[in-house]
ROFI-611674 format. One record per residue: residue number from 1; x, z, y of N, C-alpha, C in turn. Coordinates in steps of 0.2 Angstrom, whole numbers, plus 5000, padded with zeros to 4 digits. Last residue first. Example, Ala and Ser with C-alpha at 12.3 -4.5 7.8 and 13.67 -1.06 7.14 Angstrom:
// residues 2
{site 2; {5064; 5035; 4989}; {5068; 5036; 4995}; {5064; 5039; 5000}} {site 1; {5066; 5039; 4972}; {5062; 5039; 4978}; {5066; 5039; 4984}} 
***
This chain:
// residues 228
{site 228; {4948; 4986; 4997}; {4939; 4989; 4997}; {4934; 4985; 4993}} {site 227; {4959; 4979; 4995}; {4957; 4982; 4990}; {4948; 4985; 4991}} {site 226; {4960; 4974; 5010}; {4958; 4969; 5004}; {4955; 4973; 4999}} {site 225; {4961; 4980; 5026}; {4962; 4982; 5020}; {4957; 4977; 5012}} {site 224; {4960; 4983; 5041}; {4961; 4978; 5036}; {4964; 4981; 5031}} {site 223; {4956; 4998; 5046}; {4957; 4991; 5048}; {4958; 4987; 5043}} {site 222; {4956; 5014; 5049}; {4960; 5009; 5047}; {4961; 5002; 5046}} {site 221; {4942; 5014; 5052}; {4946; 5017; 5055}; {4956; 5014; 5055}} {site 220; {4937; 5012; 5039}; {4934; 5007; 5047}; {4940; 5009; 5052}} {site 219; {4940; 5019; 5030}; {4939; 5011; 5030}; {4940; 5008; 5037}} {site 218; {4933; 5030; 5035}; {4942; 5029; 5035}; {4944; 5021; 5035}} {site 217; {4923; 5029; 5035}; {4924; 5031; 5040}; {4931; 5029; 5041}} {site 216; {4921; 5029; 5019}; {4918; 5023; 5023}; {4922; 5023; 5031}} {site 215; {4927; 5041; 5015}; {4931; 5036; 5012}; {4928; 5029; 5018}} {site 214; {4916; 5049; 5019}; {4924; 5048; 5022}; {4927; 5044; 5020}} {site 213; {4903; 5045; 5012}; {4905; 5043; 5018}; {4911; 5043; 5023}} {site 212; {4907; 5036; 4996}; {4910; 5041; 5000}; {4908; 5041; 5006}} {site 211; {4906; 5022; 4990}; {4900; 5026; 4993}; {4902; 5032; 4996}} {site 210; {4920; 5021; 4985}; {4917; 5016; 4992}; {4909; 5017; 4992}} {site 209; {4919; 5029; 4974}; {4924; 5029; 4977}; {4923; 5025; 4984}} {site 208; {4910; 5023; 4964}; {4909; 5028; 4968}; {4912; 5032; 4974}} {site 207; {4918; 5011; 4961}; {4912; 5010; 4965}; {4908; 5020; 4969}} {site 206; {4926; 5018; 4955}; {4929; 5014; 4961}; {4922; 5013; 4965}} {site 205; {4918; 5021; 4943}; {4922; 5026; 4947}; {4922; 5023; 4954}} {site 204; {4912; 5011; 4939}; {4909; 5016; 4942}; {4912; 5021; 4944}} {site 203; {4925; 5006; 4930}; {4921; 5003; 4938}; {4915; 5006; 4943}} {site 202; {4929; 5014; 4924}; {4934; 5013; 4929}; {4930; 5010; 4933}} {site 201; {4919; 5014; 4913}; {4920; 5021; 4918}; {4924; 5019; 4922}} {site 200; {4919; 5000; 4909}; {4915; 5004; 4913}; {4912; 5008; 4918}} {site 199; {4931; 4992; 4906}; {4932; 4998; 4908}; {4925; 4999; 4914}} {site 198; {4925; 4977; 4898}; {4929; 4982; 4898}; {4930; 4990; 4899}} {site 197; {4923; 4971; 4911}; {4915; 4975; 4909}; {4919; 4979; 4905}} {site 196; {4939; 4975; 4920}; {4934; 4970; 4918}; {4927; 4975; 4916}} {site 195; {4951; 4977; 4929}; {4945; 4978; 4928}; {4940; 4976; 4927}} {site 194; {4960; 4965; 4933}; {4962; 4968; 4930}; {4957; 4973; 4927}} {site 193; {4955; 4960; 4946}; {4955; 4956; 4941}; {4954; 4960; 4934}} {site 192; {4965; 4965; 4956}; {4966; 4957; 4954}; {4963; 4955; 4946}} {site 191; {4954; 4975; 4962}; {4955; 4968; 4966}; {4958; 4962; 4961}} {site 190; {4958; 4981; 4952}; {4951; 4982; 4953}; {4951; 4973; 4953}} {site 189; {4971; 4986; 4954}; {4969; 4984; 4949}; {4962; 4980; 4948}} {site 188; {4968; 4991; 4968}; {4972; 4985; 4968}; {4972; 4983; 4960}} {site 187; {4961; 5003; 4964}; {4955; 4998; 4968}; {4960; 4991; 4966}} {site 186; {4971; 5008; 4956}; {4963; 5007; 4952}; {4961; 5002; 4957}} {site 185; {4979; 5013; 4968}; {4979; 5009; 4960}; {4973; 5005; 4956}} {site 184; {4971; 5024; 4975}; {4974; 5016; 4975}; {4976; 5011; 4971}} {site 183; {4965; 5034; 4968}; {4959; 5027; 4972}; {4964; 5019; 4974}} {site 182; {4972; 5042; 4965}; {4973; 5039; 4962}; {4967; 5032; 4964}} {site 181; {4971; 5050; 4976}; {4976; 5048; 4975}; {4979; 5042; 4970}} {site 180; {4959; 5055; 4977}; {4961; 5053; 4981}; {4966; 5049; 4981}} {site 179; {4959; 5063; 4966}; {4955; 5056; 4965}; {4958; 5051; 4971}} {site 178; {4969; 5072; 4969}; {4971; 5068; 4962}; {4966; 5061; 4963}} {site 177; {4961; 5079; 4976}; {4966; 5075; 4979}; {4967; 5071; 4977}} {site 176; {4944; 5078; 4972}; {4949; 5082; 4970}; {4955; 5077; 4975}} {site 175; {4926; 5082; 4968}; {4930; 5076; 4970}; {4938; 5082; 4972}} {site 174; {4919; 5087; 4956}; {4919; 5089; 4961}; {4924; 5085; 4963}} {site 173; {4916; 5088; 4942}; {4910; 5083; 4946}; {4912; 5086; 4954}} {site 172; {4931; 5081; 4935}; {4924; 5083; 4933}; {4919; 5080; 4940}} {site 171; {4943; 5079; 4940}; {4942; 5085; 4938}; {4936; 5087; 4935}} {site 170; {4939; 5063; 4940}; {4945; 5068; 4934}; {4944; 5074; 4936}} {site 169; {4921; 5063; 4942}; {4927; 5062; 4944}; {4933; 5064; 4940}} {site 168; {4910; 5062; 4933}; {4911; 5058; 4941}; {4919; 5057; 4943}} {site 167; {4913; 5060; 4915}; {4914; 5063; 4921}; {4913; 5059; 4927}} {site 166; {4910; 5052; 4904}; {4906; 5058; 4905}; {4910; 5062; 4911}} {site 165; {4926; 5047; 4902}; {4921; 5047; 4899}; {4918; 5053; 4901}} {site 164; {4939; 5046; 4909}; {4933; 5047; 4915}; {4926; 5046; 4911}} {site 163; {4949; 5044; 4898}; {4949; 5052; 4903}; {4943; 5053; 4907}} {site 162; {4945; 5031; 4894}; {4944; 5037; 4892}; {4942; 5043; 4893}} {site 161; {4952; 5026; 4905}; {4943; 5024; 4903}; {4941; 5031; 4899}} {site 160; {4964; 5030; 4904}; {4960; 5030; 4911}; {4953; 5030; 4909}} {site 159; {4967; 5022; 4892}; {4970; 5031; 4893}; {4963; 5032; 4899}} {site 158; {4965; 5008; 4896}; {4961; 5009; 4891}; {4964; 5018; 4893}} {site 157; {4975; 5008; 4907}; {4969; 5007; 4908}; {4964; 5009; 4903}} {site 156; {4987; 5010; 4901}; {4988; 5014; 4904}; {4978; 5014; 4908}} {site 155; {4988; 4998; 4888}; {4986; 5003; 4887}; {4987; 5010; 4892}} {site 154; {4988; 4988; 4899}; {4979; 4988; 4895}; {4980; 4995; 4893}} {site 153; {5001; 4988; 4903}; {4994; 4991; 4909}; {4987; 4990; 4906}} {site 152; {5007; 4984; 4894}; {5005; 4991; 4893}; {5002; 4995; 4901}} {site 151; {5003; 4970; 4892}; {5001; 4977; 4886}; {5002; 4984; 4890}} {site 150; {5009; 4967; 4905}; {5002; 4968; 4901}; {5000; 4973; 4897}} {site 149; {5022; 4969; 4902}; {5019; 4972; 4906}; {5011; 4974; 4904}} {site 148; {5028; 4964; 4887}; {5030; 4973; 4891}; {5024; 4973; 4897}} {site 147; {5024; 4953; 4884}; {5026; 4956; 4880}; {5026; 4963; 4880}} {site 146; {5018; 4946; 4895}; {5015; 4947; 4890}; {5017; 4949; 4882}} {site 145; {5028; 4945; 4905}; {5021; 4949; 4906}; {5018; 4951; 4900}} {site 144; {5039; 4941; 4900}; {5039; 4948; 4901}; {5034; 4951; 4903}} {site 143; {5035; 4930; 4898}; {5038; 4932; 4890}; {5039; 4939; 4894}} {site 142; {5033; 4923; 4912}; {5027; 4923; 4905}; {5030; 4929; 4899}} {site 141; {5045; 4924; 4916}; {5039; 4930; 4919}; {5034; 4928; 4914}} {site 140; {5051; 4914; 4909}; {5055; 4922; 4909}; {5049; 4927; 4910}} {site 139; {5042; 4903; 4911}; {5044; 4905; 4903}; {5046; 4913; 4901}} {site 138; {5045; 4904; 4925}; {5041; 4903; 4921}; {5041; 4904; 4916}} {site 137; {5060; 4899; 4925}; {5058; 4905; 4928}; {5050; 4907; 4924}} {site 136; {5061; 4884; 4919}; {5063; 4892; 4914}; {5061; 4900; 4916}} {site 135; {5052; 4879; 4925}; {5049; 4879; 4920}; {5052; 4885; 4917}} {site 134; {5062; 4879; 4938}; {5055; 4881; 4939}; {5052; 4883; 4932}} {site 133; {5071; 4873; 4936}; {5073; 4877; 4938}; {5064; 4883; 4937}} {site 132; {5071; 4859; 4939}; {5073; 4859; 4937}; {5073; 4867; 4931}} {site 131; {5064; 4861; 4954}; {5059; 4860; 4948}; {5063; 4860; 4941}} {site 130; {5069; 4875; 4964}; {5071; 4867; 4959}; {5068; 4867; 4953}} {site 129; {5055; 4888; 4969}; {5063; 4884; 4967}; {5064; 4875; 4965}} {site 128; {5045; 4894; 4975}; {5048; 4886; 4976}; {5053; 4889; 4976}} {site 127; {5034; 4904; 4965}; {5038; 4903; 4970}; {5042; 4897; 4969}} {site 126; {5027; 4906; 4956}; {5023; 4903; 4958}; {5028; 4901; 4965}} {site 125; {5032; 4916; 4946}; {5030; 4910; 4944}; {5028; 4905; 4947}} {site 124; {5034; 4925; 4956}; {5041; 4923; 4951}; {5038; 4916; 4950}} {site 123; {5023; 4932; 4956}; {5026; 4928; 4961}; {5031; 4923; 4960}} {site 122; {5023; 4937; 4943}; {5017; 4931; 4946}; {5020; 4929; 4952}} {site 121; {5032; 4947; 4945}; {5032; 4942; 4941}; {5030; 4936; 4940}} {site 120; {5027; 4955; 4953}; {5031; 4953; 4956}; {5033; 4947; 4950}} {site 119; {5015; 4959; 4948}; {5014; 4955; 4955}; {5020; 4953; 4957}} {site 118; {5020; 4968; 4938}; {5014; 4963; 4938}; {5015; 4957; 4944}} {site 117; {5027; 4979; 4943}; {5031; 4973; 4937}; {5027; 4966; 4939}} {site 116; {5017; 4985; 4950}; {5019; 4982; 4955}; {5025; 4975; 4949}} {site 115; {5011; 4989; 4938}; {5005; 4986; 4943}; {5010; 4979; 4946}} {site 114; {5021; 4996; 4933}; {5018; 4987; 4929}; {5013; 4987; 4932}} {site 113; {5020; 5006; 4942}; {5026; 5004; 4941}; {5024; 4998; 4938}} {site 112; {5008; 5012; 4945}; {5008; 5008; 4949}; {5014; 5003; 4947}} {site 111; {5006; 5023; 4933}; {5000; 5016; 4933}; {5004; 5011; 4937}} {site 110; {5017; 5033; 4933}; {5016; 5030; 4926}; {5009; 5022; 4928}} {site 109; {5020; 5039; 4948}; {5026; 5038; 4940}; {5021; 5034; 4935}} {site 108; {5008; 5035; 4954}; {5013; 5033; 4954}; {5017; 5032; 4951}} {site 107; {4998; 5043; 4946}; {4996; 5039; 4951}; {5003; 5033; 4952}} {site 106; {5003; 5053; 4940}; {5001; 5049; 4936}; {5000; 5044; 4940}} {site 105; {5002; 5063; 4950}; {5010; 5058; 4949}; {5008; 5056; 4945}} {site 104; {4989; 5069; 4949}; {4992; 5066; 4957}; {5000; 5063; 4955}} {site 103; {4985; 5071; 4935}; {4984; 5063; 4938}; {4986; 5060; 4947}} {site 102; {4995; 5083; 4935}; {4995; 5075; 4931}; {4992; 5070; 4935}} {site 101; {4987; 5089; 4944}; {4994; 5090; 4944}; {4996; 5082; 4941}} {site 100; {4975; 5092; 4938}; {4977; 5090; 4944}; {4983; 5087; 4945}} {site 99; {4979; 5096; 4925}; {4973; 5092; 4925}; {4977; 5090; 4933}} {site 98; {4984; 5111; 4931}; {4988; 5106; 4927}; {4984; 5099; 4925}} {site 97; {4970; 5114; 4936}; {4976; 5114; 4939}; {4981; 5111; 4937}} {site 96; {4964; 5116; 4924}; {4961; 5111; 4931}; {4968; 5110; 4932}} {site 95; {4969; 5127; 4919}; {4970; 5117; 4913}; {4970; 5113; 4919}} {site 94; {4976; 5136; 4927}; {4972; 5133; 4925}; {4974; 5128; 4921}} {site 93; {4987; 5140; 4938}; {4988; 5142; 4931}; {4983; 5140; 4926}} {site 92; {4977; 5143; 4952}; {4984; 5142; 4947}; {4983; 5144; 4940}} {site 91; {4962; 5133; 4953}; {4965; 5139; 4952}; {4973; 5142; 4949}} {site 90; {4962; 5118; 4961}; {4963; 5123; 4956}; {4964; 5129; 4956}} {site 89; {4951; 5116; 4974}; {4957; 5118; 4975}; {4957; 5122; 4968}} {site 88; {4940; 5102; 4978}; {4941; 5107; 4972}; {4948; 5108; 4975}} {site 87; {4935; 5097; 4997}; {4938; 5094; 4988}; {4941; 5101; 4986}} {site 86; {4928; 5102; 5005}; {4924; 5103; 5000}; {4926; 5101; 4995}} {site 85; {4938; 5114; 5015}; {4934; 5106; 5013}; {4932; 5109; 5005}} {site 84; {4946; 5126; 5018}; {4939; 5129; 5019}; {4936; 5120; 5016}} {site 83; {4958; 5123; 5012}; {4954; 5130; 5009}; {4946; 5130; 5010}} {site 82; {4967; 5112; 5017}; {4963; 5111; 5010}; {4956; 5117; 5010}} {site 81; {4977; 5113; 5025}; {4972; 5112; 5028}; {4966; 5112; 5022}} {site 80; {4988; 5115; 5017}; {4988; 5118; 5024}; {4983; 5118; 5026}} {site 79; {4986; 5111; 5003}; {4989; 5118; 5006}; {4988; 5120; 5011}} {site 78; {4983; 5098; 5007}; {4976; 5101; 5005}; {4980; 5108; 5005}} {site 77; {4994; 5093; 5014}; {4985; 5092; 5015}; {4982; 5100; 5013}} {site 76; {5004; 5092; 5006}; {5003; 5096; 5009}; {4997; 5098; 5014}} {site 75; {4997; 5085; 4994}; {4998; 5092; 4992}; {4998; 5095; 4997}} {site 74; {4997; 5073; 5003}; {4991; 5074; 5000}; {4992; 5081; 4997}} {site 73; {5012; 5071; 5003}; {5008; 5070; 5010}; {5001; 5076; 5008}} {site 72; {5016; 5069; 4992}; {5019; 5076; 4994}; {5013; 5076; 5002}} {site 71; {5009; 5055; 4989}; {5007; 5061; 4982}; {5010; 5070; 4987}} {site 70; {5015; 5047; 4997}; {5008; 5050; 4995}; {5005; 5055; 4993}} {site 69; {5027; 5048; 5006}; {5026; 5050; 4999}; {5020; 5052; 4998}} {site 68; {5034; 5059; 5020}; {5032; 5054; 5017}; {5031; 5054; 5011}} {site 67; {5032; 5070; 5035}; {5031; 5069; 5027}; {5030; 5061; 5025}} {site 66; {5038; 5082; 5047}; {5035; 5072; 5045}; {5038; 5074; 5037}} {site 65; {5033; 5091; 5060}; {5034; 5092; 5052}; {5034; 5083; 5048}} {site 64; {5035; 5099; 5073}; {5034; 5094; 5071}; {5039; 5090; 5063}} {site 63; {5028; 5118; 5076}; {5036; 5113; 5075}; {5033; 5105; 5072}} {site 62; {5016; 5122; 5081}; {5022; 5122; 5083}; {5028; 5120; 5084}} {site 61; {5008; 5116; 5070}; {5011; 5124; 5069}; {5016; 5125; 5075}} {site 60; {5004; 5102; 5073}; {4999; 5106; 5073}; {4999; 5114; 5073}} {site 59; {5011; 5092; 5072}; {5015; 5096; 5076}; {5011; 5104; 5077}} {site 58; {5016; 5079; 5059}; {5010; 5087; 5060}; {5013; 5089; 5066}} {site 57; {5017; 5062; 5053}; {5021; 5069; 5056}; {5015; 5075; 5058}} {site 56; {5018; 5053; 5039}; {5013; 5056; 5043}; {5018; 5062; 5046}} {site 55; {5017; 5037; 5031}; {5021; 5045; 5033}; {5017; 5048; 5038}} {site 54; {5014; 5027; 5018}; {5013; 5032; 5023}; {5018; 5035; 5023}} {site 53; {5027; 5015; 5022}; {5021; 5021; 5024}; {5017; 5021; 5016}} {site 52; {5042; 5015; 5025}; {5036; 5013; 5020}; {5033; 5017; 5022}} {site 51; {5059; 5016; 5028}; {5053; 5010; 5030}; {5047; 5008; 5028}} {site 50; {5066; 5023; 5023}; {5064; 5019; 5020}; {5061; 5014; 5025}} {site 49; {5068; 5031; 5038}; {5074; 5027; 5033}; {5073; 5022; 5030}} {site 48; {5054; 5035; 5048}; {5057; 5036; 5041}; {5063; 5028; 5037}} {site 47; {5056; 5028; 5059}; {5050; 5033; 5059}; {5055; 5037; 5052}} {site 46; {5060; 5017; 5059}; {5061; 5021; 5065}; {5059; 5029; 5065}} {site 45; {5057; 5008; 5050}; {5063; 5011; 5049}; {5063; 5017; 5056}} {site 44; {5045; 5004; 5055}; {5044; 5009; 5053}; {5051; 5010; 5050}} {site 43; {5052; 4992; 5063}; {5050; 4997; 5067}; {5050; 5005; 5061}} {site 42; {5052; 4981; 5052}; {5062; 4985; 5053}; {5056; 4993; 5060}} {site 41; {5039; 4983; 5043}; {5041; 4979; 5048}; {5046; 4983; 5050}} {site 40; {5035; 4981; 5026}; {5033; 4984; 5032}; {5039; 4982; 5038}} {site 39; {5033; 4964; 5015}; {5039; 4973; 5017}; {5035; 4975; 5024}} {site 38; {5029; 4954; 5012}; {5024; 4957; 5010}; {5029; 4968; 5013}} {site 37; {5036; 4942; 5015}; {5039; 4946; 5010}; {5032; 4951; 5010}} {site 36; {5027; 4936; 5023}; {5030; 4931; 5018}; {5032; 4937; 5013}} {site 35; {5022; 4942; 5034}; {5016; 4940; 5030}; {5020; 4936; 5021}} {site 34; {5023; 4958; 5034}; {5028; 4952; 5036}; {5023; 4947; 5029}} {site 33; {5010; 4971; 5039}; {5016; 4967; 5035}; {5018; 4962; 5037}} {site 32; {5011; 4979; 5054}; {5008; 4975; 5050}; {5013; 4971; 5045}} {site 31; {5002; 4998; 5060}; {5009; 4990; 5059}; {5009; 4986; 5052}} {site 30; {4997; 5009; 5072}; {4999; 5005; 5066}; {5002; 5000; 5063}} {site 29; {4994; 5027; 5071}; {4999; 5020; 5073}; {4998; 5014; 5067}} {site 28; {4981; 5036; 5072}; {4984; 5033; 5068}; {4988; 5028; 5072}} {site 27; {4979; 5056; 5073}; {4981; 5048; 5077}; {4983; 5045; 5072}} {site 26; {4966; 5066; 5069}; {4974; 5063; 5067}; {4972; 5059; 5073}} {site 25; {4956; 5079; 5064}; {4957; 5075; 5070}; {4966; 5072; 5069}} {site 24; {4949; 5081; 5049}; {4954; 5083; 5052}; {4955; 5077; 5059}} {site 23; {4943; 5082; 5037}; {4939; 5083; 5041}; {4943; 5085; 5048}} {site 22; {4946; 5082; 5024}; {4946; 5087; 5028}; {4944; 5088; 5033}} {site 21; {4941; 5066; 5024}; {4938; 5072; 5018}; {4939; 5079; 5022}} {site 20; {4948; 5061; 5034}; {4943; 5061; 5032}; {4938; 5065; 5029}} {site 19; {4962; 5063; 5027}; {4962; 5067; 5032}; {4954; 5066; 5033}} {site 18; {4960; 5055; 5014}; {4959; 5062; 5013}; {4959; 5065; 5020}} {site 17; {4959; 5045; 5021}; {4952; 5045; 5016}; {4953; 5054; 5016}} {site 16; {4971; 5042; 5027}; {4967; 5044; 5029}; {4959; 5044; 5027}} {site 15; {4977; 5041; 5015}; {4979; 5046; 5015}; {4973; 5047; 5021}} {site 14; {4974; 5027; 5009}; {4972; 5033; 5005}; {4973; 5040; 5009}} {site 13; {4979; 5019; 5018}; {4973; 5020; 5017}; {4971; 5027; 5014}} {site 12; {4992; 5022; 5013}; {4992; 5025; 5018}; {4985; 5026; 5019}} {site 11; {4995; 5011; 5003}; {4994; 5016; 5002}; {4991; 5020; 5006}} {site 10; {4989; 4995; 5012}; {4995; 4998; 5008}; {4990; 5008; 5006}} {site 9; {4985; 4985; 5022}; {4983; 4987; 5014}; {4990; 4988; 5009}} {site 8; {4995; 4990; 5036}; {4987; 4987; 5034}; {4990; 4986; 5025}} {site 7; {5000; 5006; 5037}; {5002; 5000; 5037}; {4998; 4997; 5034}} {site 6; {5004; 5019; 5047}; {4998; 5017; 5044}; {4998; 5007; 5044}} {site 5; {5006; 5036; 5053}; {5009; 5028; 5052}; {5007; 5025; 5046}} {site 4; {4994; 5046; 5059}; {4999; 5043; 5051}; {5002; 5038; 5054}} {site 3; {4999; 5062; 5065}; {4998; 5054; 5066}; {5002; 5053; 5060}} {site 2; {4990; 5078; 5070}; {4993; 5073; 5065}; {4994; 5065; 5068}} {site 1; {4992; 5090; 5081}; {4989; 5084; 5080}; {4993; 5080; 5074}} 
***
């Protein structure tokens, strides 16, 4: 049996989209942020060091296997369980296959990093210090949004619009882990705004991305989540 540890509107969503898609019997535990910091709660240090979901343990072979990290979660998915679903398995050694590769750490090395710049900067702006205090903090998150962050979540969005010209999904027309993986970013870009009439294919992507009937089952199964 699988169980995710499964932390309301965080990552983890995605990973029960994918056991969904596999078509796999999991447990889900689950736990709620700290409404102020927005950190998962000192229990998931119990689980995993970090204290961040997803993680997911498998006892399914025998021995009881725990994985954390979206991205190594979602590989070991679809290696152990992957063969007989209906999401694409590349061929080694393919363009797919390196195509696949990229957008499953592209997800995280390169979009999420000025996602998360983003939202911490804006909180910057809007937290209670000394008014005194207040104007120059403001000035620092204004001069580093819109010098380094911004620009370069336009140009990690404008890359993205392009790559999903004339496709349903990045591999093409057969849904992949990569989409899997890359549904969280894009939807949490989606939610602040950050996808305008601009990126077309990014909004018919996500919207096709919440017509899935797995991805709907996971929704509901998981609980609160904003980015839907």
């Amino acid at each position: 049996m699988i169980t995710v540890h499964h932390l309301n509107n965080s990552r983890s969503q995605r990973i029960l989209w994918m056991l969904e898609e596999l078509n796999l019997e999991y447990k889900i535990i689950r736990y709620e942020r700290d409404v102020k910091t927005l950190l998962g709660p000192e229990s998931l240090r119990k689980v995993h060091p970090l204290g961040k979901s997803p993680v997911i343990t498998d006892n399914g072979r025998g021995e009881q296997i725990l994985i954390a990290e979206s991205g190594a979660i979602i590989e070991y998915l679809m290696q152990t369980y992957g063969k007989k679903s209906s999401l694409i398995t590349p061929e080694t050694g393919t363009q797919e296959e390196r195509d696949y590769s990229y957008w499953l750490h592209f997800s995280e090395g390169s979009l999420m990093s000025p996602l998360l710049l983003r939202l911490i900067f804006d909180r910057v702006k809007k937290a209670r210090v000394p008014f005194f205090v207040k104007p120059i903090a403001k000035a620092v998150a204004d001069k580093v949004l819109s010098e380094f962050v911004n620009p370069n979540i336009k140009c990690l969005l404008d890359f993205i619009e392009t790559s999903l010209e004339g496709k349903k999904w990045f591999l093409g027309d057969q849904l992949s882990g990569a989409d899997i993986q890359m549904s969280f970013p894009l939807e949490t870009s989606f939610a602040r705004g950050l996808i305008d009439d601009h990126y077309p294919c990014i909004q018919s992507y996500v919207e096709r991305i919440h017509q899935q009937p797995a991805y709907k089952t996971a929704l509901k199964k998981g609980g609160k989540y904003d980015y839907a």
